[in-house]
N, C-alpha and C positions, 0 to 999 in steps of 0.2 A: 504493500500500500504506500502511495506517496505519502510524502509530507511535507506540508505548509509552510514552514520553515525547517533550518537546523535543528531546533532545538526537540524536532522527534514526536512532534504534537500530529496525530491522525488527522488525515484530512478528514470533515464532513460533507459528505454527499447530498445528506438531507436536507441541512442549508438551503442551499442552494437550487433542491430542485420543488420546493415548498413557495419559492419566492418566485416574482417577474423580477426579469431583465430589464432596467432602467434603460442601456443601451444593448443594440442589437447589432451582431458584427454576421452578416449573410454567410451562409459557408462555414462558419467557424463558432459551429454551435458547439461540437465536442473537442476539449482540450487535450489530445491526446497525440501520440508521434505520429500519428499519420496527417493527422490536421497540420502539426509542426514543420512534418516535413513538405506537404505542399505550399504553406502561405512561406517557408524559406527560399526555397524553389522560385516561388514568384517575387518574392525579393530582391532575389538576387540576377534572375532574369530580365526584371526591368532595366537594372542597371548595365547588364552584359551589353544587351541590345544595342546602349545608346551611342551613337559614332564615338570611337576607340581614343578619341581628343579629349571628352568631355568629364571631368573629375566632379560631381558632388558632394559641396561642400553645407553641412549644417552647424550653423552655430549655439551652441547651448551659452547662455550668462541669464543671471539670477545673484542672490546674495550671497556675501559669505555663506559658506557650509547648508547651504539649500539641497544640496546633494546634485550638482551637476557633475563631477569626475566619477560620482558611482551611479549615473543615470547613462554615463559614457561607454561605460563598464559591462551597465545591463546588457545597452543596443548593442556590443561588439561581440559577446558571451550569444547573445538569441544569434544571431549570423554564425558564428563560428561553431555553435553547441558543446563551447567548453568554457569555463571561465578561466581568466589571465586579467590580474590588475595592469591594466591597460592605460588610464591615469589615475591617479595618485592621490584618495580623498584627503580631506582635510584629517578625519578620523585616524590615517594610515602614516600622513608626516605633516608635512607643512602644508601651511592653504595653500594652492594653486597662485604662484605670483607673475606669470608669465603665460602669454597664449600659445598654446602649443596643438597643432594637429594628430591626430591620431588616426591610424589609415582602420577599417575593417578589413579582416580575412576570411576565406569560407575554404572550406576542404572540397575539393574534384580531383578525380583519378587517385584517391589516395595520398593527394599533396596538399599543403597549406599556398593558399593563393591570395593575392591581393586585391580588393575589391575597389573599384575607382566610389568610391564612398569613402568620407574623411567626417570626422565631429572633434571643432574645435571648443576646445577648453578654456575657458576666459578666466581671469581675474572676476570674483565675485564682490558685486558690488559693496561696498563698506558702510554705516548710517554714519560714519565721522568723516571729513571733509577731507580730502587729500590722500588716504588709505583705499586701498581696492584698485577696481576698474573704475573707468569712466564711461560715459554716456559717448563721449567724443572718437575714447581710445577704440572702443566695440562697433563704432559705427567705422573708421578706417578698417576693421578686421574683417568686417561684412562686404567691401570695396577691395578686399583684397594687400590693403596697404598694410601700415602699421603708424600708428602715432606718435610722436614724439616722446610722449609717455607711458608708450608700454612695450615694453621687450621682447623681440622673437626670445623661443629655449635659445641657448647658447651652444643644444648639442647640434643646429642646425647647420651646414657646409654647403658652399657651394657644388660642391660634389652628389650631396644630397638631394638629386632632381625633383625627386618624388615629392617632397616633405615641399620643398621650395614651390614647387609645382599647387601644391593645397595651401600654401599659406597664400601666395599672388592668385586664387582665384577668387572669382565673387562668389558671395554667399548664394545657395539657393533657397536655405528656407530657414528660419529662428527658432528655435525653442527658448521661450523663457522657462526656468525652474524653479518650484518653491517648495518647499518643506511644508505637511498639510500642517503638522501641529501651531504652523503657527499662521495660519488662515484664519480668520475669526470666520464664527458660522453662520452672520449676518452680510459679511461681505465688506464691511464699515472697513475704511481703511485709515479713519482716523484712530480704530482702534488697537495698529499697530502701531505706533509712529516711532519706535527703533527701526523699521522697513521701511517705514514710509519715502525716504529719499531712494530705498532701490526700487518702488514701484514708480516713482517721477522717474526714475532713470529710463526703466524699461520701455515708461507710457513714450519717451522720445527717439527712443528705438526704435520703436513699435511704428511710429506714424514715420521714420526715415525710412524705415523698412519697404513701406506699401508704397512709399513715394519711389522707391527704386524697383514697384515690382514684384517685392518677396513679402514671399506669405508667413506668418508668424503662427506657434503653436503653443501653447503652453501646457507643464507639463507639473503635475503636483504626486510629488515622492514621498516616502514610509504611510502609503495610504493604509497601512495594515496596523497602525498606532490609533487606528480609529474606529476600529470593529473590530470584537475578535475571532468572527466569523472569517474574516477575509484574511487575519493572522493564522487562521487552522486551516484553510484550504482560498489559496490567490485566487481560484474560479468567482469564489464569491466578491469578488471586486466589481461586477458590473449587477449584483443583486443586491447591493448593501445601501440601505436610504441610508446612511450615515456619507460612504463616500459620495451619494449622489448629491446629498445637501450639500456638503462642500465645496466640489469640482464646481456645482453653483453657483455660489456664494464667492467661489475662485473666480471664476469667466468674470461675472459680476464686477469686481472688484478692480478686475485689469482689462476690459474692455476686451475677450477675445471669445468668440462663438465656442457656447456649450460644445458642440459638434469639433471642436479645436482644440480640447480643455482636457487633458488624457490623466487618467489618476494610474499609478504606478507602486509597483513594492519594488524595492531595490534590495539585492542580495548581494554577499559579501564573500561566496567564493564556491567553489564546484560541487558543494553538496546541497546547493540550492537552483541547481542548472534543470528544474523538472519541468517535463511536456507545460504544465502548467506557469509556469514561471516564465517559460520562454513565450510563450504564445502572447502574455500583455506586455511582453514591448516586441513583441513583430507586429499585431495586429495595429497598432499605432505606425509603425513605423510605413509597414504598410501603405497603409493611407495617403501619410505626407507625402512619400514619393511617387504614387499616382499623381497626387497636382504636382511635384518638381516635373515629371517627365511631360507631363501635359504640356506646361509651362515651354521647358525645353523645345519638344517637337511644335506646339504652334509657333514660337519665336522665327524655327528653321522653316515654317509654310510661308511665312513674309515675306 
């Protein structure tokens, strides 16, 4: 029998088949490695397809310790179907003080391969003035630049096509990140106001974003701190009125469609890699990269 998390706790079935579905993913009614293995398939498809020039690039930034380097983690773990600390939470060393790309791999014929899919890791934003990322530095990273104020890794070389290759492209698509516990469940965003200057950050992202074209998604992490339904079996993630009220109360809060507003459990190393676990960040992931390629191919019909 799987289980929900590490820590050995039974999944329940009953849960979940007692309750409706708040949201409905066609196709991927049953969480299991046959479902996993077709919606990765199709992931990784999309992206094969696209002319052999073309690197998609997504940016994750959010707050300090919001859990974007282990939201990174998740997406590269559900594509590869193994986990590998791939960036480096705040939990694990230091907060993330540099933007750095991180390529995705998937296994064919037996070998580890490189997927023209890259999630850059931003500086998280800071509620004190001059600490973190900036609203400015994240908009040059999304343009492909880089800002006066914030610094390629240093482990980057010219030699290093690849890496150099994902940092100089433009963004296709944003993820903002937030930690649910500290979502209030009205949405009030005055009733953060330690966050309150990363959610102005983001709000100016967000509208440089759509003014350049890219679509924005947001993404709210340890949704399993919020029911322990969804702590005993991840399935219950899209049956739990607890995470629905808040993905709510989320969108609400930061201006971005319910439909764009993905609630997520983040795991922390390969005994957490189940059919289940993989399946809620591909079925998102999913998603996004239908509008990236959408995006892409009409760009190429003009």
């Amino acid at each position: 029998m799987e289980t929900g998390k590490s820590s050995g706790i039974p999944c329940q079935e009953e849960s979940s088949k007692k309750k409706k579905r708040w949201r409905k993913y066609d196709g991927y009614k049953h969480w299991n490695e046959m479902a996993v293995s077709k919606i990765r398939s199709e992931v990784i498809a999309m992206i094969e397809n696209l002319e052999s020039t073309k690197e998609i690039k997504i940016i994750l930034c959010g707050g300090t310790g919001e859990g974007i380097s282990s939201l990174i983690n998740n997406l590269c773990a559900a594509i590869r179907g193994t986990f590998a600390v791939v960036a480096q939470p705040s939990g694990y060393q230091q907060i993330t003080k540099r933007y750095k790309v991180h390529h995705s791999t998937f296994e064919k014929d037996g070998q580890m391969r490189r997927l023209r899919l890259s999630f850059a890791d931003t500086p998280g934003f800071s509620g004190c003035p001059g600490h973190g990322s900036s609203a400015a530095a994240i908009q040059a990273c999304i343009m492909g630049k880089v800002a006066n104020d914030e610094k390629i890794d240093p482990e980057l070389t010219d030699s290093d096509w690849e890496q150099r290759v994902a940092v100089t492209t433009k963004a296709s698509f944003i993820f903002f990140v937030a930690n649910a516990i500290f979502v209030p469940d009205d949405g009030n965003i005055d009733r953060v106001q330690s966050r309150k200057r990363t959610y102005e950050s983001f709000q100016r992202i967000k509208a440089f974003s759509y003014d350049e074209g890219i679509t924005v998604a947001a993404f709210l992490t340890n949704c399993d701190t919020l029911d322990e339904a969804v702590y005993n079996n991840v399935k219950n993630l899209y049956y739990s009125e607890k995470v629905k009220k808040k993905v709510e109360a989320f969108s609400r809060m930061i201006d971005v469609p319910k439909l764009r507003t993905y609630p997520i459990v983040n795991y922390k190393d390969n005994s957490n890699v189940t059919d289940r676990m993989v399946m809620q960040a591909l079925i998102p992931l999913k998603e996004c990269l239908i509008d990236i390629v959408s995006s892409i191919v009409c760009a190429k019909g003009r």
